[in-house]
C-alpha positions in Angstrom: -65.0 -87.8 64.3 -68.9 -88.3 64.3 -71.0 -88.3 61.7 -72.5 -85.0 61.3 -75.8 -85.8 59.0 -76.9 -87.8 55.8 -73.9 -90.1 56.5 -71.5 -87.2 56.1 -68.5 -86.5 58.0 -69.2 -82.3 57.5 -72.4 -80.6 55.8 -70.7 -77.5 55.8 -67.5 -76.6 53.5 -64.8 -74.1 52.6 -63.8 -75.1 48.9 -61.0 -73.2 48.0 -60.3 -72.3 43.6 -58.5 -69.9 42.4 -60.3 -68.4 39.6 -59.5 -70.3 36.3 -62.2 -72.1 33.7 -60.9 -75.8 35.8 -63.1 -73.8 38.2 -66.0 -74.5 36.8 -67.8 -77.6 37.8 -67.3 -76.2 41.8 -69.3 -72.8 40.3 -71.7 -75.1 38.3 -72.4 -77.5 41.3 -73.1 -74.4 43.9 -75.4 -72.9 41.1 -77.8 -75.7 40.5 -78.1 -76.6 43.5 -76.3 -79.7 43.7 -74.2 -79.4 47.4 -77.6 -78.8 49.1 -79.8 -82.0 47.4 -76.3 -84.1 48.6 -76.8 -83.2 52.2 -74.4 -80.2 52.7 -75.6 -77.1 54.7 -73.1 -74.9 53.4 -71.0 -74.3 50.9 -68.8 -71.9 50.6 -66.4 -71.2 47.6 -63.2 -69.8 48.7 -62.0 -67.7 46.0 -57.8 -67.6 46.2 -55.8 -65.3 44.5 -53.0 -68.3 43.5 -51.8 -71.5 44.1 -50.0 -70.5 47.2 -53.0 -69.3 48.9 -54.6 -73.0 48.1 -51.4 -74.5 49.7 -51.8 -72.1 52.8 -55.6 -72.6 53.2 -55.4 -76.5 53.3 -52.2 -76.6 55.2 -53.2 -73.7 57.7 -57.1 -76.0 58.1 -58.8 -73.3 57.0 -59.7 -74.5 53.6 -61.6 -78.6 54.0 -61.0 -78.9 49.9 -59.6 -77.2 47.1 -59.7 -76.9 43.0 -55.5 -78.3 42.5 -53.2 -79.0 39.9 -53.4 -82.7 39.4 -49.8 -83.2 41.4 -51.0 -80.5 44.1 -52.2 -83.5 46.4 -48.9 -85.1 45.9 -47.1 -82.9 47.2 -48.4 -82.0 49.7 -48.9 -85.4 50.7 -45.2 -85.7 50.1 -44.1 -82.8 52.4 -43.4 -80.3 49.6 -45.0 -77.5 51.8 -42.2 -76.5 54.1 -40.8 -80.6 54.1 -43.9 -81.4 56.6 -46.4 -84.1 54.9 -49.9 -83.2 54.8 -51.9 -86.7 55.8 -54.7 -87.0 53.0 -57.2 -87.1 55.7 -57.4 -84.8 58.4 -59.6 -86.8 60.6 -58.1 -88.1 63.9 -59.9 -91.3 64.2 -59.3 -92.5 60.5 -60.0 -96.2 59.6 -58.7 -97.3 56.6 -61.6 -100.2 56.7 -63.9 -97.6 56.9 -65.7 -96.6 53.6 -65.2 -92.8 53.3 -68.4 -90.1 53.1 -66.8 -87.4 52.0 -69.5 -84.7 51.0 -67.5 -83.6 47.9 -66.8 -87.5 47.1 -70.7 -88.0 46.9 -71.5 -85.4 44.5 -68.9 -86.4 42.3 -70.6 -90.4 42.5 -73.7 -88.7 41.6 -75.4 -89.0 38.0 -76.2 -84.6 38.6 -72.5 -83.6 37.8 -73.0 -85.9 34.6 -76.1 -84.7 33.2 -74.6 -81.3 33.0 -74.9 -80.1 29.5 -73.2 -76.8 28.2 
């Protein structure tokens, strides 16, 4: 896959979260302004009605991240969805050696999702 811009893979998203306070730092990041000064065109919070529509969205490609339950990625990794594994990355010309550029990795790196106070 090429790089689409500012060293990203994508610079536009479908986060799914399914509505719950965990939510929060995805609803606090879109409000300030924090996906756009990272690079990312677009980002658009998916919102899910429960867990199941989480699993469906990343397994079905329509979802490129999600708000999970810590062992979410797991299992999913694992094959608990329907005993077919979900690869962590979807990207067909993965290289381990390859330092990653997720857009959603970035923010998370960055000192902005710190210095949020509440």
């Amino acid at each position: 896959m090429a790089i689409a811009r500012h060293g990203l893979e994508k610079v536009n998203l479908e986060i799914g979260f399914v509505p719950l306070s965990a939510c929060a730092p995805l609803a606090v990041a879109n409000e300030l302004g924090f996906f756009p000064k990272h690079g990312l065109d677009e980002v658009t919070l998916v919102r899910e009605t429960s867990w199941r529509g989480i699993v469906d969205g990343m397994v079905g490609g329509y979802l490129d991240a999600a708000q999970m339950p810590s062992g979410m990625p797991l299992w999913l990794t694992l094959g608990g969805h329907e005993n077919r594994p979900l690869p962590p990355s979807q990207r067909s010309n993965h290289d381990p050696q390859r330092q990653c550029h997720h857009p959603v990795q970035a923010l998370l790196r960055s000192r902005d999702i710190h210095s949020v106070r509440f």
